[in-house]
N, CA, C and O atoms as a Tripos MOL2 file, in Angstrom:
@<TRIPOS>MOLECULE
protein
  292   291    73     0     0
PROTEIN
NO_CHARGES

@<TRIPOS>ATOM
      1 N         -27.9260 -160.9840  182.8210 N.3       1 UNK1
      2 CA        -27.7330 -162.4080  182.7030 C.3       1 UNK1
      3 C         -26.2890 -162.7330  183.1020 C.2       1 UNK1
      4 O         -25.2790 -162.1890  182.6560 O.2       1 UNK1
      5 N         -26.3660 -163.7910  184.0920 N.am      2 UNK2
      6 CA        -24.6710 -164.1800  184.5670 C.3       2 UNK2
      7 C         -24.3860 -165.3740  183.7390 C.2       2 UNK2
      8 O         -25.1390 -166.3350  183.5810 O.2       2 UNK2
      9 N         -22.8210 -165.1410  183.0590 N.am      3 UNK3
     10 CA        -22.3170 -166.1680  182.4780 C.3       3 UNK3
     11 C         -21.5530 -167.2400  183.3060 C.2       3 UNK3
     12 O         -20.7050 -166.7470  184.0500 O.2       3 UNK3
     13 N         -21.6690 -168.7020  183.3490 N.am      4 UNK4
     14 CA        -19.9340 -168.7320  184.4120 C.3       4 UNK4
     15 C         -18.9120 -168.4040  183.8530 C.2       4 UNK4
     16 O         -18.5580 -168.1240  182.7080 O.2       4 UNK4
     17 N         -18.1480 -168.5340  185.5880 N.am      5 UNK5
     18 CA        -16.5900 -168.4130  185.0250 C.3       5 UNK5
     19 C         -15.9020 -169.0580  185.3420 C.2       5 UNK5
     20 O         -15.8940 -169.3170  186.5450 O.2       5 UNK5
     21 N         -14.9100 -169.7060  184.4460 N.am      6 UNK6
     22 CA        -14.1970 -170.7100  184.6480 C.3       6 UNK6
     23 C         -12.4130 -170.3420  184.7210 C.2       6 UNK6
     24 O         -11.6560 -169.6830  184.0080 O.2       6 UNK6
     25 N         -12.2350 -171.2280  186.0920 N.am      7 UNK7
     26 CA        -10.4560 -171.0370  186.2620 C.3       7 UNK7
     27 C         -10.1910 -172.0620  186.3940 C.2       7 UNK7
     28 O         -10.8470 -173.0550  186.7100 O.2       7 UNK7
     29 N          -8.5500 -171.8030  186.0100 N.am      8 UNK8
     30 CA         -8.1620 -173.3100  185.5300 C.3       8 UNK8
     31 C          -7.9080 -173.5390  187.3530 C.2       8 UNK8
     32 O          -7.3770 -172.7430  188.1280 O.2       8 UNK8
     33 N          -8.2550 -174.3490  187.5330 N.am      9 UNK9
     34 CA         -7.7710 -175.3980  189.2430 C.3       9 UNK9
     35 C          -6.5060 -174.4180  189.5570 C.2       9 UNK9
     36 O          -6.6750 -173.3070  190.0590 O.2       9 UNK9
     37 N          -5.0020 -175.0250  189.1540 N.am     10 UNK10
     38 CA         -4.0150 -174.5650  189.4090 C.3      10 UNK10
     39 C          -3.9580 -172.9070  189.4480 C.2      10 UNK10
     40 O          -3.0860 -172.5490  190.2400 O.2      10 UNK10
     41 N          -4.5370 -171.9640  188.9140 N.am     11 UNK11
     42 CA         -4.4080 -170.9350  188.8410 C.3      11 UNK11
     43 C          -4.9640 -170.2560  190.1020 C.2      11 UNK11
     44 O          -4.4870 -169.3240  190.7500 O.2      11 UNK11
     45 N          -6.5220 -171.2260  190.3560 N.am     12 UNK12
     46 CA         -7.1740 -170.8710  191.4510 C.3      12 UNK12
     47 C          -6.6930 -171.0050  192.6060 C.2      12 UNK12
     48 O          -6.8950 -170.3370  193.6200 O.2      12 UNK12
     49 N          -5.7670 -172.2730  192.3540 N.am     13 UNK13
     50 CA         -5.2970 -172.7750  194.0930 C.3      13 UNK13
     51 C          -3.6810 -171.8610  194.1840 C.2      13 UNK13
     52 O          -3.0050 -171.8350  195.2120 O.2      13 UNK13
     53 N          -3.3270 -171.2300  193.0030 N.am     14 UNK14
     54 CA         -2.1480 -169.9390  193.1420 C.3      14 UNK14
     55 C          -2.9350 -169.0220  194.1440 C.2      14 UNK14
     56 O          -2.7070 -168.7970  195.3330 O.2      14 UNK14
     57 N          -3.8310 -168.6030  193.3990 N.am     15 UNK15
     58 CA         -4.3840 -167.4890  194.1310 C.3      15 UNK15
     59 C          -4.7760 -167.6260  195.4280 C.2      15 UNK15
     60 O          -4.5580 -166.7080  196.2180 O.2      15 UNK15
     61 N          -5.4520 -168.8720  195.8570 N.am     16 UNK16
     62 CA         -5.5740 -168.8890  197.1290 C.3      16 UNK16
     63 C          -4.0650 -168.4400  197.7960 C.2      16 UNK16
     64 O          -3.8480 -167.4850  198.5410 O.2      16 UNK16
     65 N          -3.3830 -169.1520  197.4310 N.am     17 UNK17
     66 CA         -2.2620 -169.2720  198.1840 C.3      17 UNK17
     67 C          -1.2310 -168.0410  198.4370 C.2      17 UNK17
     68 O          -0.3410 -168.1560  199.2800 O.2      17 UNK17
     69 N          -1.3900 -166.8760  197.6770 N.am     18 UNK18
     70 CA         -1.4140 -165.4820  197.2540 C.3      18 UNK18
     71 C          -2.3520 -164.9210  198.8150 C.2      18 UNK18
     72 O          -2.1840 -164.2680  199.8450 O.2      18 UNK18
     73 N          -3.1320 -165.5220  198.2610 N.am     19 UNK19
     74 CA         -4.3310 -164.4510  199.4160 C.3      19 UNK19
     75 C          -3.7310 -165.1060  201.3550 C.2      19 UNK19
     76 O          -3.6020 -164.7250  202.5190 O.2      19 UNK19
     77 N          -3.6020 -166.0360  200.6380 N.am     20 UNK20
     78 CA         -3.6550 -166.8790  202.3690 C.3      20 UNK20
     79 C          -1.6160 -166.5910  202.9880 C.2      20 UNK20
     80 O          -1.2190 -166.8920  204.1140 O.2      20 UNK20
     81 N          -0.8090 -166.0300  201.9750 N.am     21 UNK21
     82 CA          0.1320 -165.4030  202.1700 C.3      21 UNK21
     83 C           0.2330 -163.9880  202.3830 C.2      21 UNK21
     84 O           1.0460 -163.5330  203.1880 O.2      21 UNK21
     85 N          -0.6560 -163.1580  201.6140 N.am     22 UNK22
     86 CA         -1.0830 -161.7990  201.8360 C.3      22 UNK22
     87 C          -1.9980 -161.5260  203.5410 C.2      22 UNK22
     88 O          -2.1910 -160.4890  204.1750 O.2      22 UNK22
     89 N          -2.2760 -162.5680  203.7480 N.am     23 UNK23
     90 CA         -3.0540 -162.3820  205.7950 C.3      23 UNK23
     91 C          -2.0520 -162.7780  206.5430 C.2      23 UNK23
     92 O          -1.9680 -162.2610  207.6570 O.2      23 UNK23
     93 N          -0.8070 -164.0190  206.0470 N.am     24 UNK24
     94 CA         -0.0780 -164.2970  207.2210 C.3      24 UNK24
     95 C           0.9700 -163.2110  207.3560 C.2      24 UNK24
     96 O           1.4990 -162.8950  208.4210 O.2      24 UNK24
     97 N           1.3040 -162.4830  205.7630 N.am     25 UNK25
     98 CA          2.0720 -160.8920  206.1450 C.3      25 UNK25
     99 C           1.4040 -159.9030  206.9600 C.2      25 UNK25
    100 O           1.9090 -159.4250  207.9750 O.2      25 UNK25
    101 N          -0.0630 -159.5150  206.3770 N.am     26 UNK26
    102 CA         -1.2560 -158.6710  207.5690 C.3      26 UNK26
    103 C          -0.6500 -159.1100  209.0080 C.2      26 UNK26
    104 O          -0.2070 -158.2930  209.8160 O.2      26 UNK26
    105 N          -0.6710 -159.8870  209.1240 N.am     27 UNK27
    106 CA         -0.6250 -160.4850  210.5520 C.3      27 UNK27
    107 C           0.8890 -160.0750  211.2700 C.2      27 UNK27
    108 O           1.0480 -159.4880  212.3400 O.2      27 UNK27
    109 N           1.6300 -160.4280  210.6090 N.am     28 UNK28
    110 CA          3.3660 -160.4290  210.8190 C.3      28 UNK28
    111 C           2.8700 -159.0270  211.2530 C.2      28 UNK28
    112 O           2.5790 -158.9560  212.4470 O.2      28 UNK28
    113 N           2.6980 -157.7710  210.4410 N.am     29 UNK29
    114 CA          2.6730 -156.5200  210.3300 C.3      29 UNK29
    115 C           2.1610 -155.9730  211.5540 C.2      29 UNK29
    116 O           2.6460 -154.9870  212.1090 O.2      29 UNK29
    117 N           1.3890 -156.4840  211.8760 N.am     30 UNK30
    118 CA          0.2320 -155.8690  212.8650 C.3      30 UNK30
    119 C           0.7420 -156.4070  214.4090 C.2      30 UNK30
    120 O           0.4330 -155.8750  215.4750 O.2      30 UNK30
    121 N           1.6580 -157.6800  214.2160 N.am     31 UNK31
    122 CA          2.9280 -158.0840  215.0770 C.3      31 UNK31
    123 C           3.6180 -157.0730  215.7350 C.2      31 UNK31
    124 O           3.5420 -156.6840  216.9000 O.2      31 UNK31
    125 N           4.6020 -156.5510  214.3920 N.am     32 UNK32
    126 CA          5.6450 -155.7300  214.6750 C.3      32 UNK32
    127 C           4.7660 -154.4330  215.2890 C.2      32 UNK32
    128 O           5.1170 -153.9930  216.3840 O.2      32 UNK32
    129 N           3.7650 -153.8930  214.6770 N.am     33 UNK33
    130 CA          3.2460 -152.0750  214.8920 C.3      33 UNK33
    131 C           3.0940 -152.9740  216.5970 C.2      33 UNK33
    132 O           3.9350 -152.4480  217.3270 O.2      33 UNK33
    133 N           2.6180 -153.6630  217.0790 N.am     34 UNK34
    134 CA          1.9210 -153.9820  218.8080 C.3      34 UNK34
    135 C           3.2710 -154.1640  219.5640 C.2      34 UNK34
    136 O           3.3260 -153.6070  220.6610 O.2      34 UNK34
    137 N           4.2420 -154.7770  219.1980 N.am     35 UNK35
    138 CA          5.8580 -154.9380  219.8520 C.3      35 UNK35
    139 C           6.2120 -153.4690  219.9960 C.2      35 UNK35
    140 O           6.3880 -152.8900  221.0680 O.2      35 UNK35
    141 N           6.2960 -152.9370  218.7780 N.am     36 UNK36
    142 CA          6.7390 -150.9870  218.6300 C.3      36 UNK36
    143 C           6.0780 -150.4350  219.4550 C.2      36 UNK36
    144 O           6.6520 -149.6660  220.2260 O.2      36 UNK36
    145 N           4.5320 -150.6650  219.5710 N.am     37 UNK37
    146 CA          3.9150 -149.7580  220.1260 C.3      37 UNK37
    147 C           4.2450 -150.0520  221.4730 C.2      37 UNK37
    148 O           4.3960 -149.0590  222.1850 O.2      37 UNK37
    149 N           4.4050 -151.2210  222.0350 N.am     38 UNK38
    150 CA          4.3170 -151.3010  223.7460 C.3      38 UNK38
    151 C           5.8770 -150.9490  224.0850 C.2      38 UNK38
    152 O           6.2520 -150.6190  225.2100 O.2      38 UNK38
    153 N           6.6480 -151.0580  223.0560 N.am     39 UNK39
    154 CA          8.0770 -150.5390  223.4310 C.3      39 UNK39
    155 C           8.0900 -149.0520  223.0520 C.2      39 UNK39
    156 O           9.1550 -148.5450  223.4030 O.2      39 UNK39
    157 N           7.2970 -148.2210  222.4770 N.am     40 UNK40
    158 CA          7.1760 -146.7600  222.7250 C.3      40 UNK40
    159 C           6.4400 -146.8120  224.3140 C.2      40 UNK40
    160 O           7.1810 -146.2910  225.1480 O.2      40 UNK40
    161 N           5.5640 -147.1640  224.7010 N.am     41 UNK41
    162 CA          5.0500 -147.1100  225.6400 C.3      41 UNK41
    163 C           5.9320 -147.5420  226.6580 C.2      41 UNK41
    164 O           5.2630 -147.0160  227.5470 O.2      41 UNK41
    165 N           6.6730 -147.9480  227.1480 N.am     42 UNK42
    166 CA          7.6940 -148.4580  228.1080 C.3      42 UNK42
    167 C           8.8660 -147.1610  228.2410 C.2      42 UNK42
    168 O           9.3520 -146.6480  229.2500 O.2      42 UNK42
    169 N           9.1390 -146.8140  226.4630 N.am     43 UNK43
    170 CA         10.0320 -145.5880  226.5780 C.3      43 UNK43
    171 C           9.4560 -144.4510  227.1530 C.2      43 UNK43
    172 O          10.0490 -143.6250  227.8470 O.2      43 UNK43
    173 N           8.3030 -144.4440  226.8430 N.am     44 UNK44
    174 CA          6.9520 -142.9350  227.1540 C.3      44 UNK44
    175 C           7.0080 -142.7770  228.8280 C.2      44 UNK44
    176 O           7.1100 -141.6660  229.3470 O.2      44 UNK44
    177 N           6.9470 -143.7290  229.4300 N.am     45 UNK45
    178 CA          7.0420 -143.9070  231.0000 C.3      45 UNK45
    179 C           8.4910 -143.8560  231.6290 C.2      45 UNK45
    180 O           8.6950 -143.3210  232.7190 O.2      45 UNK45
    181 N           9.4530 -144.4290  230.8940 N.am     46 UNK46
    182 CA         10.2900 -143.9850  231.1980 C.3      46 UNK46
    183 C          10.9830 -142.3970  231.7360 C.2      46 UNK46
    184 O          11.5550 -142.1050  232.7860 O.2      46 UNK46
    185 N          10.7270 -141.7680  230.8130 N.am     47 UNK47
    186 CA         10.8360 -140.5610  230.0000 C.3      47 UNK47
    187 C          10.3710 -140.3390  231.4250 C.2      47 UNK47
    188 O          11.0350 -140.3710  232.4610 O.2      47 UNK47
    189 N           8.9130 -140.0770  231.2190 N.am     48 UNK48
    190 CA          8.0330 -139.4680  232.2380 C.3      48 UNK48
    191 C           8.7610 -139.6900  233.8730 C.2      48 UNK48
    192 O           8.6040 -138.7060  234.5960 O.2      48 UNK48
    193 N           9.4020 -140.6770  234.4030 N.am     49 UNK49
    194 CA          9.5880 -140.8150  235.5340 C.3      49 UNK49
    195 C          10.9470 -140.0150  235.4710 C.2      49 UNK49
    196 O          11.1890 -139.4600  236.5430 O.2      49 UNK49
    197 N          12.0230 -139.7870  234.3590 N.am     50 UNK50
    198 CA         12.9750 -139.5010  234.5670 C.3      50 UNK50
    199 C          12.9770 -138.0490  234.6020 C.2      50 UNK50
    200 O          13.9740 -137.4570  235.0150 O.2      50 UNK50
    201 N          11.6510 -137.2470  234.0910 N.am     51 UNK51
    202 CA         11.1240 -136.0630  234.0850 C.3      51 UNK51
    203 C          10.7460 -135.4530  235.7570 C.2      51 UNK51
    204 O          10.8360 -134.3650  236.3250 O.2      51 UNK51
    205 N          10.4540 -136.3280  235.9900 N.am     52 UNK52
    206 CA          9.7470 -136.5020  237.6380 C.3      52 UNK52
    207 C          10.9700 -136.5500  238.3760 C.2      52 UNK52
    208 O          11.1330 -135.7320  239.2820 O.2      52 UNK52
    209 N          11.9910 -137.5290  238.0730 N.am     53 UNK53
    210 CA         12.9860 -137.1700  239.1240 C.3      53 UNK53
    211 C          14.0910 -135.8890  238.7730 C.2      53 UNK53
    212 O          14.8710 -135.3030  239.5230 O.2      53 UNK53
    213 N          13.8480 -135.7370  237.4920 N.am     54 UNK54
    214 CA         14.6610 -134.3950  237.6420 C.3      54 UNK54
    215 C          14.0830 -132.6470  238.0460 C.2      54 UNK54
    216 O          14.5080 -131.5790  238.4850 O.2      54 UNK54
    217 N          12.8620 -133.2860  237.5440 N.am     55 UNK55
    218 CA         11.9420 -131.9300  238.7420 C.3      55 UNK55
    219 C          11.9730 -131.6890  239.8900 C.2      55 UNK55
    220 O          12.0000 -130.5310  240.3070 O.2      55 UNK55
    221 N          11.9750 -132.8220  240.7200 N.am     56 UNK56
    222 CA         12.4990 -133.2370  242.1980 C.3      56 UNK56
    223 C          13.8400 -132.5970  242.4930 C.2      56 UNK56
    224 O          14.0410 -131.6970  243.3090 O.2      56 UNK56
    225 N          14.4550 -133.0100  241.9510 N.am     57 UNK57
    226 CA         16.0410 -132.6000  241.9920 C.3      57 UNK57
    227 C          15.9660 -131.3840  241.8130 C.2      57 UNK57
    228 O          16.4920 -130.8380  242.7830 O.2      57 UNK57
    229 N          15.5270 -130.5160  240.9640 N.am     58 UNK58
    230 CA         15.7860 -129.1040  240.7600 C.3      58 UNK58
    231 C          14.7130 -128.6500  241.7630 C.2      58 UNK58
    232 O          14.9650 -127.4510  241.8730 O.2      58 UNK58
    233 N          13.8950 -128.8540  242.3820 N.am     59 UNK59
    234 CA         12.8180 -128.3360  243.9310 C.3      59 UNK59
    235 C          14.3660 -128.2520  245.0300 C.2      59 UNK59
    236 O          14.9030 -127.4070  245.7470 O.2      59 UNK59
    237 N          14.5800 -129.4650  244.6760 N.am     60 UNK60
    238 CA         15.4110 -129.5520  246.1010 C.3      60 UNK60
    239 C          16.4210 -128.5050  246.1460 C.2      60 UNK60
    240 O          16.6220 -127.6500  247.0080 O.2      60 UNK60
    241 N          17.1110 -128.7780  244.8700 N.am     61 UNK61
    242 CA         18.0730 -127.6790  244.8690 C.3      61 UNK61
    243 C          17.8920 -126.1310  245.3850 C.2      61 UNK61
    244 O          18.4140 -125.5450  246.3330 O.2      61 UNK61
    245 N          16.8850 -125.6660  244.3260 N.am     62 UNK62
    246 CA         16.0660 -124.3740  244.7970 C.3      62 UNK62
    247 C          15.5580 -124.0960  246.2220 C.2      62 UNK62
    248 O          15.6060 -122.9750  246.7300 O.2      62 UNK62
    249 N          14.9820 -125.3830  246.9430 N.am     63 UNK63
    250 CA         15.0690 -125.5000  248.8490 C.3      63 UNK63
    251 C          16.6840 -124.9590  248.7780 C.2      63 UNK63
    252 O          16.8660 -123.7820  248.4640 O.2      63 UNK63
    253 N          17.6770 -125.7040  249.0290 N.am     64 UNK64
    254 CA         18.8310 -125.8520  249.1930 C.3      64 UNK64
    255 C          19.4030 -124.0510  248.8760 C.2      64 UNK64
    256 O          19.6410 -123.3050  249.8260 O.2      64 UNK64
    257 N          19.5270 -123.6570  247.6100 N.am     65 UNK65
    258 CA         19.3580 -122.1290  247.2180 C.3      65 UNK65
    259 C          19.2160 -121.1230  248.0290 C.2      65 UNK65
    260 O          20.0440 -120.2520  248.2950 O.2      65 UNK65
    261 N          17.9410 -121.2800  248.4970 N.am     66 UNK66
    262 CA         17.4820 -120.7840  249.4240 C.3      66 UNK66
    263 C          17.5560 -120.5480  250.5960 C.2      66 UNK66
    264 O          17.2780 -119.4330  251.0380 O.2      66 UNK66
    265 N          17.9910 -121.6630  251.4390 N.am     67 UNK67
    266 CA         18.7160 -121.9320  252.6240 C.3      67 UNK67
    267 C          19.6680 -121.4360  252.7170 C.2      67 UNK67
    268 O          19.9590 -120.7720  253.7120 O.2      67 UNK67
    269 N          20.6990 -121.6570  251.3860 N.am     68 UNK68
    270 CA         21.9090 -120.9610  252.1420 C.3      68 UNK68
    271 C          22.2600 -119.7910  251.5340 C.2      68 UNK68
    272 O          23.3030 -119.2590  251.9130 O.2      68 UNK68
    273 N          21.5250 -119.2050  250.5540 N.am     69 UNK69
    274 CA         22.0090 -117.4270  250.2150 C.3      69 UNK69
    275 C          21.1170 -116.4870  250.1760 C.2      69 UNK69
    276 O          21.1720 -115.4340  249.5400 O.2      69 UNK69
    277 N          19.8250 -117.0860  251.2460 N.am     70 UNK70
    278 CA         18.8290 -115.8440  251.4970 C.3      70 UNK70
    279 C          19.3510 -115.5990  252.9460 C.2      70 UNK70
    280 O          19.6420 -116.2910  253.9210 O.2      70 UNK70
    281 N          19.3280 -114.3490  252.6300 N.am     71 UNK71
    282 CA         19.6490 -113.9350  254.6880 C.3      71 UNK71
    283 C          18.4350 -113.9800  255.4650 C.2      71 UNK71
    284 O          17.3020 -113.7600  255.0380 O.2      71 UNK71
    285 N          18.7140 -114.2350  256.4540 N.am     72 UNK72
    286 CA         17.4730 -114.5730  257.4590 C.3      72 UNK72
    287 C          16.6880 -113.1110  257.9070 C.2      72 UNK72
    288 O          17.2630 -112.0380  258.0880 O.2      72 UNK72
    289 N          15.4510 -113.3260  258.0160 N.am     73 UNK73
    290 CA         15.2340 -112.2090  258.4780 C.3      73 UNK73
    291 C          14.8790 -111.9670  259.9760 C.2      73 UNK73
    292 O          14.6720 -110.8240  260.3850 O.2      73 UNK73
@<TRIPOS>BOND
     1     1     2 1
     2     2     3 1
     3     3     4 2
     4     3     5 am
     5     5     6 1
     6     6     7 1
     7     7     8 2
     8     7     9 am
     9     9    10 1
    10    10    11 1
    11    11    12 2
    12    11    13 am
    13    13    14 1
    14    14    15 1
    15    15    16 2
    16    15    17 am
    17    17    18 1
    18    18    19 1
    19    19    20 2
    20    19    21 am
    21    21    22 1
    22    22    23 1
    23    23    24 2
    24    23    25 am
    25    25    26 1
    26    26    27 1
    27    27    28 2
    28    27    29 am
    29    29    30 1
    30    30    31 1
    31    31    32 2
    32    31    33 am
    33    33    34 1
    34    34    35 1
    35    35    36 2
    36    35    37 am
    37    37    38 1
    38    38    39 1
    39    39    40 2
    40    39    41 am
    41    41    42 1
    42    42    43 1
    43    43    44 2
    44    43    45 am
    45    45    46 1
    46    46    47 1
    47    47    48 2
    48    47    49 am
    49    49    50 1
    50    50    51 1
    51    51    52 2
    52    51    53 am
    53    53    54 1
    54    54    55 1
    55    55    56 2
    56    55    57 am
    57    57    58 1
    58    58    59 1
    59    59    60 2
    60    59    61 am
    61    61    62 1
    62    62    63 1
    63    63    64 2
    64    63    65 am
    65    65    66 1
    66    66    67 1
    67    67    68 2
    68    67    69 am
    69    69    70 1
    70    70    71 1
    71    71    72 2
    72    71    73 am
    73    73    74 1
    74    74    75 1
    75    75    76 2
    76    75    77 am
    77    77    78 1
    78    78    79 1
    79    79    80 2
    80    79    81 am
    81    81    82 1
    82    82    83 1
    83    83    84 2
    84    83    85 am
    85    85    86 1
    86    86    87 1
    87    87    88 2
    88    87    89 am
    89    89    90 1
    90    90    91 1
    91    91    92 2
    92    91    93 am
    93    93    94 1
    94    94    95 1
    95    95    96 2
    96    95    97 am
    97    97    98 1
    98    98    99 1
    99    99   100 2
   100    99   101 am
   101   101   102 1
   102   102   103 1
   103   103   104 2
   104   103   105 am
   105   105   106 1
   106   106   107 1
   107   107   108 2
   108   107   109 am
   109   109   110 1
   110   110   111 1
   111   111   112 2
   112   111   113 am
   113   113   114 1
   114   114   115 1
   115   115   116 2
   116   115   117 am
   117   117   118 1
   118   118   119 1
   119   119   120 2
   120   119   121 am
   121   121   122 1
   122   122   123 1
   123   123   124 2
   124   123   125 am
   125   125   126 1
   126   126   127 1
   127   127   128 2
   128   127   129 am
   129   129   130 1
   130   130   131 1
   131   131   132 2
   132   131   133 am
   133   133   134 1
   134   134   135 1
   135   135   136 2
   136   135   137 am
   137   137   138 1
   138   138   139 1
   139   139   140 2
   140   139   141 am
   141   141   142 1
   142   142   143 1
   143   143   144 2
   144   143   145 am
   145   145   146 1
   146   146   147 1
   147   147   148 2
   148   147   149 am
   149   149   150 1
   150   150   151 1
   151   151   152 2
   152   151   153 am
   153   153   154 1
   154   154   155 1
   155   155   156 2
   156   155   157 am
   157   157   158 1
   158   158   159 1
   159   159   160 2
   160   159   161 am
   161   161   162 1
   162   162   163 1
   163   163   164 2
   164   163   165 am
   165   165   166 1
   166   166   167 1
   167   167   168 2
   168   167   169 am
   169   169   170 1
   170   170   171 1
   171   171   172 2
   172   171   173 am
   173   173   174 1
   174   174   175 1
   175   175   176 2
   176   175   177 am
   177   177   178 1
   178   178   179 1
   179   179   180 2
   180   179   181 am
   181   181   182 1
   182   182   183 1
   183   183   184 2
   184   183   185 am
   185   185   186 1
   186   186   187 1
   187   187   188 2
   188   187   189 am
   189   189   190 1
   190   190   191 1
   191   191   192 2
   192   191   193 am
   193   193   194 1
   194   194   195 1
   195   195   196 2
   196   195   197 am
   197   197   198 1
   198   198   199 1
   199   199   200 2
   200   199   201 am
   201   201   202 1
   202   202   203 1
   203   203   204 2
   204   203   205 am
   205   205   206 1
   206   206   207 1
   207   207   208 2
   208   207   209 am
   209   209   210 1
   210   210   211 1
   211   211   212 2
   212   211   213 am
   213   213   214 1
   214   214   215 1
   215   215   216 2
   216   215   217 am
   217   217   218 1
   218   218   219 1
   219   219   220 2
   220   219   221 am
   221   221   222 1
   222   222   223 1
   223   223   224 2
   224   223   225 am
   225   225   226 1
   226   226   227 1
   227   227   228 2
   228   227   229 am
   229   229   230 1
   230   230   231 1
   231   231   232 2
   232   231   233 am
   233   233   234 1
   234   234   235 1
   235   235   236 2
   236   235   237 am
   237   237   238 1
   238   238   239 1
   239   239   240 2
   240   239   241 am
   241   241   242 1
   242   242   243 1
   243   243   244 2
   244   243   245 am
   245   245   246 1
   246   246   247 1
   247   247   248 2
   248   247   249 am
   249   249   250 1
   250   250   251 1
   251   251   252 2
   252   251   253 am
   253   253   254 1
   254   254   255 1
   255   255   256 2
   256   255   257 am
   257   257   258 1
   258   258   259 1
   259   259   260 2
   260   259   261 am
   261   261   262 1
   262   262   263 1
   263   263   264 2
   264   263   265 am
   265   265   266 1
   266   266   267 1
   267   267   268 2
   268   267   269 am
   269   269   270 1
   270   270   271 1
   271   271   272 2
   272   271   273 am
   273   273   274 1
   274   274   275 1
   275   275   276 2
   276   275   277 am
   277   277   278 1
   278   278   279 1
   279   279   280 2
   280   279   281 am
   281   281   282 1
   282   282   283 1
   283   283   284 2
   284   283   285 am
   285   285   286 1
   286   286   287 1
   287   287   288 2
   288   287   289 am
   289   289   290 1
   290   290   291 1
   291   291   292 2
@<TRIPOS>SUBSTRUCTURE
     1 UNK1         2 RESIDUE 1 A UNK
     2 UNK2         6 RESIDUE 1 A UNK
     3 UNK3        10 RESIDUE 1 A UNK
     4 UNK4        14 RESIDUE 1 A UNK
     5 UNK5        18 RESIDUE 1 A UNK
     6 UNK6        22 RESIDUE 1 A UNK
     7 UNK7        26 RESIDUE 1 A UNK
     8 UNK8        30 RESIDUE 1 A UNK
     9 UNK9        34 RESIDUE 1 A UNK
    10 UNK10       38 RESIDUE 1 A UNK
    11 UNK11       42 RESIDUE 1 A UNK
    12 UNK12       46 RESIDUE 1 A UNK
    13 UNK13       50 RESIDUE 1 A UNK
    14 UNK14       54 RESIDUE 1 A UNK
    15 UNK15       58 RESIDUE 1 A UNK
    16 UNK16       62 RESIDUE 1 A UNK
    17 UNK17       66 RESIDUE 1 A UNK
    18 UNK18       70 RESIDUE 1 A UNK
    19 UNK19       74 RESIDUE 1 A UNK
    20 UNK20       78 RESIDUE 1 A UNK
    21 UNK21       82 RESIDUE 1 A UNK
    22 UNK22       86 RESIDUE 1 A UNK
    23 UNK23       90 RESIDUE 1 A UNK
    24 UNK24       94 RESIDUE 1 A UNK
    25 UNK25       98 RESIDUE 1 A UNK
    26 UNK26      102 RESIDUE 1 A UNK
    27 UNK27      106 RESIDUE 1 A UNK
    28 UNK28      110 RESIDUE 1 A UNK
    29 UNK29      114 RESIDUE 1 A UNK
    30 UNK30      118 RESIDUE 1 A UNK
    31 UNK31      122 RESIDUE 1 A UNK
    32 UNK32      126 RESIDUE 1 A UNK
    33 UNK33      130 RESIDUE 1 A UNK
    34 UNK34      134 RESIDUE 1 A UNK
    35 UNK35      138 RESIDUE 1 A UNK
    36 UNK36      142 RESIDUE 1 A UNK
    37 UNK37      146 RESIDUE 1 A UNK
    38 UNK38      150 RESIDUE 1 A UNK
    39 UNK39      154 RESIDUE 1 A UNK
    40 UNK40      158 RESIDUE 1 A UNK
    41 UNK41      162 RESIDUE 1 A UNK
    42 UNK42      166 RESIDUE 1 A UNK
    43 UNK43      170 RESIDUE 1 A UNK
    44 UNK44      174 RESIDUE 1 A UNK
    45 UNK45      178 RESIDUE 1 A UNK
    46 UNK46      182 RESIDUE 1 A UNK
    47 UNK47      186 RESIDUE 1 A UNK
    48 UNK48      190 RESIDUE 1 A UNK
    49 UNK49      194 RESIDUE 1 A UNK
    50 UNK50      198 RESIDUE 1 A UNK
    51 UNK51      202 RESIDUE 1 A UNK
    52 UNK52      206 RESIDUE 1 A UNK
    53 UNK53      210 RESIDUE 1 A UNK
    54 UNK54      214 RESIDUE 1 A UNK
    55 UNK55      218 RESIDUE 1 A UNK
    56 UNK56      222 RESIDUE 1 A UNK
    57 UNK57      226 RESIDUE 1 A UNK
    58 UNK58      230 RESIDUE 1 A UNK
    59 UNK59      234 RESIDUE 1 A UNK
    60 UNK60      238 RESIDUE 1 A UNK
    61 UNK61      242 RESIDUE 1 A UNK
    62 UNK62      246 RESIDUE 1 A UNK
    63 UNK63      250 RESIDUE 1 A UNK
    64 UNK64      254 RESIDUE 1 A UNK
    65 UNK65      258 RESIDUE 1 A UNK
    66 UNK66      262 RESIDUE 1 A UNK
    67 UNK67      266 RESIDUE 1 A UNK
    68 UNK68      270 RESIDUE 1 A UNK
    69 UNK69      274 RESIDUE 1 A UNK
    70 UNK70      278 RESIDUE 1 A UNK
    71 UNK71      282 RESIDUE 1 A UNK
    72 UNK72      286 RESIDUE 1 A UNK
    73 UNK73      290 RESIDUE 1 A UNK
């Protein structure tokens, strides 16, 4: 058997206002993690290209190495 339940108005319209402050923080939150995340992702590529040109650089060198302190045969 269900009894009602009774809240006082003001208490109820606290709580809303609790809850409807507790989603606009959710929200803020889930803000910041998508800003972080696409600015890890910008650093992640970074990284990666600066990986790429220093691999390059050390090929070349090793060409270069090669050229001038292997004797010819």
């Amino acid at each position: 058997m269900e009894a009602p339940v009774f809240v006082k108005i003001d208490e109820y319209k606290d709580v809303l206002d609790t809850i409807q402050l507790a989603k606009e923080k959710l929200e803020d939150a889930k803000a910041t993690i998508d800003r972080i995340d696409h600015v890890k992702q910008k650093e992640d590529n970074e990284l990666m290209e600066w990986k790429a040109a220093i691999d390059d650089i050390e090929q070349r060198l090793e060409g270069i190495d090669n050229i001038l302190f292997e004797p010819e045969a």
